[in-house]
C-alpha positions as CSV (number, residue, x, y, z in Angstrom):
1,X,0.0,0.0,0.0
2,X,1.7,3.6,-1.4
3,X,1.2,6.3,1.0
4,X,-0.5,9.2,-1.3
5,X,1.5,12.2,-1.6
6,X,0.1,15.5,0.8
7,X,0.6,18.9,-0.4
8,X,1.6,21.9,1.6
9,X,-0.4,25.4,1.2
10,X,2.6,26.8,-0.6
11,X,2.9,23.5,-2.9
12,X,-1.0,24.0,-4.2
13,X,-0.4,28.0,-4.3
14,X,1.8,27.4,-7.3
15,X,0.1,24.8,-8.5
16,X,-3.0,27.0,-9.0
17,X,-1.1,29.3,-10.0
18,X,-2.3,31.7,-7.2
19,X,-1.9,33.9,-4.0
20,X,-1.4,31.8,-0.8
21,X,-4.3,33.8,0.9
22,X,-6.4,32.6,-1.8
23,X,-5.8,29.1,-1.0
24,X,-6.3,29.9,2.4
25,X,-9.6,31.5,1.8
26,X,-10.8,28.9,0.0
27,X,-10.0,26.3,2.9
28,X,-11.6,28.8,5.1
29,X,-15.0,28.9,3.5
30,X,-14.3,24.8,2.5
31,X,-14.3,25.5,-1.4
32,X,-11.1,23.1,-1.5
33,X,-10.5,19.6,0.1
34,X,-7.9,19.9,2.6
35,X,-6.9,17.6,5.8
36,X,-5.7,19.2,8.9
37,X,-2.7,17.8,10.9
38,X,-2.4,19.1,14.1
39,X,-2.0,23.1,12.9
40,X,-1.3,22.2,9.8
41,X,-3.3,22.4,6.5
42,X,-1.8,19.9,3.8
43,X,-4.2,18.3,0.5
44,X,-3.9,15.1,-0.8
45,X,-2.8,15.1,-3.9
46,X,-5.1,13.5,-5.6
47,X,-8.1,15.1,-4.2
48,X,-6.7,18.2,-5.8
49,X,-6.2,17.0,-9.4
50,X,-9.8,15.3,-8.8
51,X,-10.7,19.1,-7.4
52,X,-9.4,20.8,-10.3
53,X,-11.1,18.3,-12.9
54,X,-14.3,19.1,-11.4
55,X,-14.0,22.4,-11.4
56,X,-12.8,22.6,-15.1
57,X,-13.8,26.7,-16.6
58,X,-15.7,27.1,-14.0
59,X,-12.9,27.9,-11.4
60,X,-12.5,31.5,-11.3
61,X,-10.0,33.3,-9.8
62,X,-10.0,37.5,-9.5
63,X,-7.3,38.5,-12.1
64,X,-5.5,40.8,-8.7
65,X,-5.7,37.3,-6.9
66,X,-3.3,35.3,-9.6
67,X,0.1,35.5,-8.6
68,X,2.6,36.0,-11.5
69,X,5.9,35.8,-9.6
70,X,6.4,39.6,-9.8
71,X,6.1,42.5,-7.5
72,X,2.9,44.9,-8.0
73,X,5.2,47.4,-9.4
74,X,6.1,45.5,-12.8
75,X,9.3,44.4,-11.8
């Protein structure tokens, strides 16, 4: 039996291709399967790709909330 592979927040933040207080937010209001360890928040990886499947087009992410690897002044 393979143990199945957790994600950290930061892990699924570029994944998504996002901020890491959107992925918070989204495991605050429980738009995103998570597991909780202790303090910690971690996803299995499969639930994710499973997540994202689902959600297809109809994930929608505020353009200001996409996190393009540069500071907000351009550079």
């Amino acid at each position: 039996m393979s143990k199945e592979k957790l994600l950290t927040v930061k892990e699924v933040k570029d994944k998504l291709n996002v901020s890491e207080s959107t992925i918070r937010k989204l495991v605050r209001e429980s738009n995103i399967p998570f597991v909780r360890i202790c303090s910690k928040i971690l996803f299995k990886s499969t639930d994710i790709d499973y997540w994202l499947d689902m959600k297809g087009t109809r994930m929608i992410i505020a353009e200001d909330e996409v996190d393009y690897g540069v500071d907000h002044d351009g550079s």
